[in-house]
C-alpha positions in Angstrom: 47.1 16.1 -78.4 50.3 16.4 -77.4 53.4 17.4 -79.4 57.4 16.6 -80.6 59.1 19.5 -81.8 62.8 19.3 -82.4 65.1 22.0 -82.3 66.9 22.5 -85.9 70.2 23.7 -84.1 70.9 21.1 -81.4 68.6 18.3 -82.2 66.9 18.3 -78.8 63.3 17.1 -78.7 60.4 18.9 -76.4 57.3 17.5 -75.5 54.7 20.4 -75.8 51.8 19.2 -73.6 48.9 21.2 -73.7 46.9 18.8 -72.1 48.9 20.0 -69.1 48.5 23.8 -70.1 49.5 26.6 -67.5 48.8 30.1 -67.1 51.4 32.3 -66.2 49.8 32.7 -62.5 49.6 28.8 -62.4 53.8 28.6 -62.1 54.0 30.4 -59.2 51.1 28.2 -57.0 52.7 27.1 -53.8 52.4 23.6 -52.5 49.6 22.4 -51.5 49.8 19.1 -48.9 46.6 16.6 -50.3 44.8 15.3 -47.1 44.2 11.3 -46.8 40.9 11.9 -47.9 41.6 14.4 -51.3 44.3 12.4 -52.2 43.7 10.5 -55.3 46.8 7.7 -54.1 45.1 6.5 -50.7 43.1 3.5 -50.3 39.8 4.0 -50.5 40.0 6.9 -53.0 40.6 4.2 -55.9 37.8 6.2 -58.0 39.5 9.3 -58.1 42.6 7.5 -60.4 41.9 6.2 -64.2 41.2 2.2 -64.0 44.2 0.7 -62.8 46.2 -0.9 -65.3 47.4 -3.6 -63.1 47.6 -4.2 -58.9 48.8 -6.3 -56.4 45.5 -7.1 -54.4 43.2 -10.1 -53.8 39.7 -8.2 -54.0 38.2 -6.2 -56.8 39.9 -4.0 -59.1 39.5 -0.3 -58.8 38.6 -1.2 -54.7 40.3 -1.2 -51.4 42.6 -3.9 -50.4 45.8 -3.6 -52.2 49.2 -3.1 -51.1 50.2 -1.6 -55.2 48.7 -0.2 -58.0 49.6 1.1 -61.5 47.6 3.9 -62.8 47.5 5.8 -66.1 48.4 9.1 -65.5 45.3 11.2 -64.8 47.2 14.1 -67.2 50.1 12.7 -69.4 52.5 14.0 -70.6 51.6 11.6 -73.9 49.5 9.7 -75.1 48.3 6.4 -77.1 45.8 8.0 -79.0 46.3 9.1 -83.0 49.4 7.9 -85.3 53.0 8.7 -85.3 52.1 11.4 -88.2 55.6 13.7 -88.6 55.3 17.0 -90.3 58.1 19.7 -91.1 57.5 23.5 -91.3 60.7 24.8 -93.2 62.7 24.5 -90.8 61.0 22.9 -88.0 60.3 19.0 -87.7 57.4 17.9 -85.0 55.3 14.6 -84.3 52.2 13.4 -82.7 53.0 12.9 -79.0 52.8 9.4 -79.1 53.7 7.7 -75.7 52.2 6.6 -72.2 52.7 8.0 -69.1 51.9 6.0 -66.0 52.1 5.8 -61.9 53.2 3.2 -59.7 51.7 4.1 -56.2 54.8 1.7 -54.1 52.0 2.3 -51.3 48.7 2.9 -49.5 50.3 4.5 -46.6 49.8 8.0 -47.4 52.8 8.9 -44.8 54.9 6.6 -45.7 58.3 6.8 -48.7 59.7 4.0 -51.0 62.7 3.9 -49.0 60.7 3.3 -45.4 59.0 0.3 -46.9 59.7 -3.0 -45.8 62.2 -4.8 -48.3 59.9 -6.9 -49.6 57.3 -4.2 -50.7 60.6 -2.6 -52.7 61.0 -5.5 -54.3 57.1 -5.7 -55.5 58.1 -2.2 -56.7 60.5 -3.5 -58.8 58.4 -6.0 -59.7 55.9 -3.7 -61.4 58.6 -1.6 -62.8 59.5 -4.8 -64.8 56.2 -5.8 -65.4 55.1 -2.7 -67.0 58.4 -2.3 -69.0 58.2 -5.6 -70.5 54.6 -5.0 -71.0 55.1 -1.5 -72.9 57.7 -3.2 -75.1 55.3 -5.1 -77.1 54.2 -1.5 -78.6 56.2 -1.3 -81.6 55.6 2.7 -81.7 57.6 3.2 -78.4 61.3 3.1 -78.5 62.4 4.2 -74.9 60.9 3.0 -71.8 62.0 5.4 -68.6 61.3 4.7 -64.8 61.5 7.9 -62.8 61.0 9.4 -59.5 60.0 12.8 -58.4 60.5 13.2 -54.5 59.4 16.4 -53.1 57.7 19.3 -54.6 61.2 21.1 -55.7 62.0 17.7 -57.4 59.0 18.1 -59.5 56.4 15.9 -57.7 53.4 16.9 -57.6 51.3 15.0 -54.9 53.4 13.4 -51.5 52.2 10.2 -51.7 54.9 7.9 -52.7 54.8 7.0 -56.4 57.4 6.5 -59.3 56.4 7.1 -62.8 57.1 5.6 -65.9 57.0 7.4 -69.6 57.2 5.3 -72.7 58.5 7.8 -75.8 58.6 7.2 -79.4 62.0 8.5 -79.8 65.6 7.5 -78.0 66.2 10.7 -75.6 69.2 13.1 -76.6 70.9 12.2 -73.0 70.4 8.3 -73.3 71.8 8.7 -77.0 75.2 10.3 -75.6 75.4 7.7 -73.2 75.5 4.6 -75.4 77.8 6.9 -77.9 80.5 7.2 -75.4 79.7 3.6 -74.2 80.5 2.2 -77.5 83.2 4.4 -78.5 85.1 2.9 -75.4 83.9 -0.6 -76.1 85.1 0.0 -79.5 88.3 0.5 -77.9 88.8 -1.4 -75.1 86.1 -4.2 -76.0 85.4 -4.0 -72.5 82.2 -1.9 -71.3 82.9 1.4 -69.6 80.9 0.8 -66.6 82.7 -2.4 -65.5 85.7 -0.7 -66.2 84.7 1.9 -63.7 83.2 -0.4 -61.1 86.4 -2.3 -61.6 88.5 1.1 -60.9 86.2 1.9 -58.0 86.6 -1.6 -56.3 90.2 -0.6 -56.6 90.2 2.7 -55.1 87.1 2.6 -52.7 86.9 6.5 -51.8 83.4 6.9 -53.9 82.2 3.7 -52.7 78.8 3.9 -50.4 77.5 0.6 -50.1 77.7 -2.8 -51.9 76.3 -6.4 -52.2 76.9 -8.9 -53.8 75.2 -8.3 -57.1 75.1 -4.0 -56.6 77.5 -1.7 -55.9 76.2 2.4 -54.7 79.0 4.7 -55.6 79.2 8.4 -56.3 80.6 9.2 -59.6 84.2 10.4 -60.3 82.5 13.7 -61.7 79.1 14.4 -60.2 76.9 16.9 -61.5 75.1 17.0 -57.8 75.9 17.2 -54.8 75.6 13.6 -53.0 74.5 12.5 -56.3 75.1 8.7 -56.6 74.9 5.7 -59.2 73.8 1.8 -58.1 75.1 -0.7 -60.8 74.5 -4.4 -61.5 78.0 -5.5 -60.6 77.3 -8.1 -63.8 77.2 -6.3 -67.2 73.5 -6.3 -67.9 72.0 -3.6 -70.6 68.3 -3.7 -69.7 67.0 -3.4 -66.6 63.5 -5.4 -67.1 66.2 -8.5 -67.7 67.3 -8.6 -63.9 66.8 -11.9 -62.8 63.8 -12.1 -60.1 66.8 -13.8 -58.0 68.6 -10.7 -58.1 65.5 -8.4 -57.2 65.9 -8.8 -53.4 70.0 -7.4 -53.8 68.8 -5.0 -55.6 65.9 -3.9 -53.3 68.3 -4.1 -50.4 70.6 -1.9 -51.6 68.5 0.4 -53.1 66.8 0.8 -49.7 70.3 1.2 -48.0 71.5 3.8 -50.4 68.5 6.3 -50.2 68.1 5.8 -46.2 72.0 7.1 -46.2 70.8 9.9 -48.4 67.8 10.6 -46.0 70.0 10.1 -42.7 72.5 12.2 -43.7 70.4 15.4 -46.0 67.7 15.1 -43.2 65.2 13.9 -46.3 65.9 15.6 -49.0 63.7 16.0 -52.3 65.1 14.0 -54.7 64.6 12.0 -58.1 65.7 9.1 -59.2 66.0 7.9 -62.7 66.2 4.4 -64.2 68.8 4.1 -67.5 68.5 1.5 -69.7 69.1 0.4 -73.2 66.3 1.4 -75.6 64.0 -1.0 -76.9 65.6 -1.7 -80.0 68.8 -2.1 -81.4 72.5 -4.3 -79.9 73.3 -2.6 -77.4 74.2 -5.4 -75.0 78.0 -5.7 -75.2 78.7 -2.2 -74.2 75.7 -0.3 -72.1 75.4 -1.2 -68.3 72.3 -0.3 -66.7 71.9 1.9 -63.7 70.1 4.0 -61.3 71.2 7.8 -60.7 70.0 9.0 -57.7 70.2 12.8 -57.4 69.4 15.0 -54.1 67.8 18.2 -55.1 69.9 20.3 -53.2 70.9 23.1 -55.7 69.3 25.1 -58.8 70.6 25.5 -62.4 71.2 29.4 -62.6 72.4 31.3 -65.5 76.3 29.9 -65.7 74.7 26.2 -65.9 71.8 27.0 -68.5 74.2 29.0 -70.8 77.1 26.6 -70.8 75.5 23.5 -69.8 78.3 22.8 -67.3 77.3 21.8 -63.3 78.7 23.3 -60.6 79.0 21.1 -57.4 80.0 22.7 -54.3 80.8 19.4 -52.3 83.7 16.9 -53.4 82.9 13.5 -54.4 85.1 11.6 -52.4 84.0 13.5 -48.9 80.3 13.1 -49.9 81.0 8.8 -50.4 82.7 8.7 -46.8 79.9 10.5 -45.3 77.2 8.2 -47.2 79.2 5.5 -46.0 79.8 6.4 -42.8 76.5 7.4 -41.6 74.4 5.7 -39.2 71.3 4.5 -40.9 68.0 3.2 -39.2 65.8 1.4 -40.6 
């Protein structure tokens, strides 16, 4: 079973997964392209996958004829089995890896990527995404809910069939914890949230601006860690993603669309991730958290100045990268 252990010094949590368990030699296997008929994501290969755990289809589960499908992840990360037992060893605090881990497969086109899709099969995506969020709340043992992407093998992903993945965890993650700090130390202040203070300030300036709607706004931040990293807000404060209005869905998938095809036309189709941040599952956090997509090229590596200082060094300007996102000639 899968395992919590915290650090004592720093309070950072680690998911030891030995279900996933590597050799040494297994770190250093190069990628491996899955044909259409090996790979587990492609129509007709529905038995290589757990049972889905929901689909968009009109046939049979577990059978050809769908256009999505939500699978648990054939090796998680967690998992639903056991009791949230915590133990301490002197020092050292762990937990059963309580959780679920599972895939949303945007697509049976096994040559195909979520930005490529038609709109409308983005805003099925999203669909799920909400779905399965709202779904995975009803477990009272999970307290964080995150939607991610891994794009690429250098981004993490391994198979190249498009698919976004979604973790439920049993504790609030350190990074989402100092993000609603500083959110409500500023709301605290201000009794305004920070993020529509900063879309405010951007509107304003319009250097880190990408692309906007009428309900989203693409921007890259003041001080990005990435190079051609950007953010895509709800331009109305919202805390939680799975409450976007299914009105709102079609903005959203537009500009989602829009803001990784600007990526792809101008870094040539980068790896990338994409992670979803939202409020945890429990608690107030609605006056001052703004939810939010960070997209994030993988376009450099952490070296030995970034692990032992924890600070990001970003070779390209913000302000440049926004006028070449925004400038570039995008094709559907």
């Amino acid at each position: 079973m899968p395992e919590l252990r915290k650090d004592p010094i720093v309070n950072r949590w680690v998911i030891i997964s030995s279900e996933r368990g590597k050799r040494p030699k297994d770190f250093s296997t190069p990628e491996k392209k899955t044909s259409h008929k090996s790979c587990p994501f492609c129509e007709g290969n529905e038995q290589l996958t757990p049972p889905e755990i929901m689909a968009h289809r009109k046939n049979a589960p577990d059978s050809p004829g769908w256009t999505l499908r939500v699978v648990p992840n054939k090796y998680p990360a967690l998992t639903e089995e056991g009791g949230m037992e915590q133990e301490t060893e002197g020092l050292y605090d762990k937990m059963n890896g309580i959780g679920t881990h599972e895939v949303v497969i945007e697509s049976p086109d096994h040559d195909t990527e979520l930005e490529l899709l038609p709109q409308t099969q983005i805003v099925s995506s999203l669909e799920a995404f909400r779905e399965r969020v709202l779904a995975l709340k009803k477990n009272n043992r999970f307290r964080y809910i995150l939607i991610f992407k891994n794009h690429g093998e250098s981004a993490g992903a391994s198979l190249e069939h498009t698919h976004t993945q979604l973790i439920a965890l049993p504790i609030v993650p350190e990074v989402v914890s100092e993000e609603i700090a500083g959110c409500k130390k500023h709301y605290e202040k201000k009794e305004h949230c920070i993020y529509c203070d900063l879309i405010t300030q951007e509107l304003k300036d319009g250097r880190r601006i990408v692309c906007q709607n009428e309900h989203f706004i693409t921007l890259v931040p003041f001080a990005p860690r990435f190079p051609y990293e950007m953010w895509l807000l709800p331009r109305l404060h919202s805390a939680r993603f799975e409450e976007c209005e299914t009105r709102h869905l079609d903005a959203l998938a537009s500009l989602f669309k829009e803001s990784l095809l600007r990526m792809r036309t101008v870094l040539n189709a980068p790896p990338y991730n994409f992670v979803f941040h939202t409020a945890p599952v429990n608690g107030n956090h609605y006056n001052y958290y703004h939810w939010h997509i960070e997209i994030m090229p993988k376009l450099t590596k952490m070296a030995g100045f970034e692990q032992g200082t924890g600070f990001h060094i970003n070779p390209t300007v913000p302000e440049e990268s926004a006028k070449i996102l925004r400038e570039a000639q995008i094709k559907d």
